[in-house]
C-alpha positions, 0 to 999 in steps of 0.5 A: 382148185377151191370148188374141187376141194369142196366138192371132195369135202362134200362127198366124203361128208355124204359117204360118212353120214350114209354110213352111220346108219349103215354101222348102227343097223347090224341086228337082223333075225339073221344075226342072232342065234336061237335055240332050235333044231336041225332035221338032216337028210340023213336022219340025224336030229341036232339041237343047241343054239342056231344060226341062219344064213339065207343069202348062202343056204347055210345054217350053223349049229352051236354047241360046244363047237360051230358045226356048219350044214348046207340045204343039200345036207338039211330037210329042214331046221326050225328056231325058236324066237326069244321074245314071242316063243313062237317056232319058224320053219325052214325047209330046203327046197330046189328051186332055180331063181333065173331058170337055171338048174335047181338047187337046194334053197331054204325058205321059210314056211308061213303058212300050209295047207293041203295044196298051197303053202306060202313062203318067203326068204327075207334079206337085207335091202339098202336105201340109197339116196340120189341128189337128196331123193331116196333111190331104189331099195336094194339097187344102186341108182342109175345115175347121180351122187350115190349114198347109202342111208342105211338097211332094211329087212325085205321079203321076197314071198313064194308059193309052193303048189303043184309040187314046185316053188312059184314066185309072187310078184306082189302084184294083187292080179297075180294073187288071184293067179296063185289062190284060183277059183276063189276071186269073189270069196278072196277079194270080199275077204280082203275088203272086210278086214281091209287085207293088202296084197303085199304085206305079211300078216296079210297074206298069212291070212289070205293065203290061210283063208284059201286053203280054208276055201279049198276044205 
């Protein structure tokens, strides 16, 4: 009886401890309102203070109400951030993430050129940790005492190129997959500015340096 109020002690203290850092981490870019616009189908342009939400395609438009548009009724909307001033582009795209029928889905605009862009959709991962080891990020462990430690922001990264989206593993050979004909060029390029194939600023840069390659 004793070992089993432990046990039940224990898990409640694990719960309440991976739920702390769970409460403080609520400030994403996607909790925030910016000053932007939002460029509809129709031809409308609104501006006032704009909120995003990429895990639903919807984005809100605060004025003297909250007005609430869909990717189906936007082409793209753009904001402002505070701190560096610097402007983000969002446009909706159909897409299909299993292989489905295509839907409308924003994604934000890295970096274009001519015949490549790079995109990406950030979302809010969860570390999980099994027996006192950190599990995997945005899945629950397989098996074990399950316990959120917290959240991050993630990225899931796309190319847009023969008119359609494509997905990037973020394996460094699909790379050379999505940027072709440039192996040598590319692969030099990452090596002297020491580029990894799986970070932000990093592919901005090569993904850059490609359509530079391909003027």
């Amino acid at each position: 009886m004793k070992e089993s109020l432990f046990k039940a002690a224990l898990i409640l203290y694990l719960l309440l401890v991976g739920a702390l850092p769970l409460l403080a981490q609520n400030h994403f870019p996607s909790d925030r309102w910016y000053q932007g616009k939002i460029y509809c189908t129709d031809g409308q342009i609104y501006s006032g203070r704009v909120k995003y939400d990429l895990d639903h395609n919807l984005v809100q438009l605060q004025t003297e109400t909250i007005s609430t548009f869909t990717a189906f009724t936007v082409s793209h909307f753009e904001i402002q951030n505070e701190t560096d001033k610097k402007l983000r582009s969002f446009y909706s795209i159909p897409y299909s993430e299993n292989g489905d029928n295509e839907t409308s889905v924003f994604f934000e605009i890295l970096t274009e050129g001519d015949d490549i862009a790079l995109l990406c959709r950030e979302y809010i991962a969860t570390h999980y940790r099994n027996e006192g080891t950190k599990g995997v990020i945005g899945m629950n462990p397989s098996n074990g005492l399950k316990t959120s430690t917290g959240y991050r922001l993630a990225f899931k990264y796309y190319f847009f190129k023969d008119t359609e989206v494509q997905r990037y593993s973020l394996k460094k050979k699909d790379l050379f997959t999505m940027l072709p004909g440039y192996d040598d060029e590319i692969s030099l390029f990452m090596r002297k500015n020491r580029l990894d194939h799986d970070k932000r600023g990093d592919l901005i840069r090569i993904t850059a340096y490609y359509n530079e390659l391909q003027n």
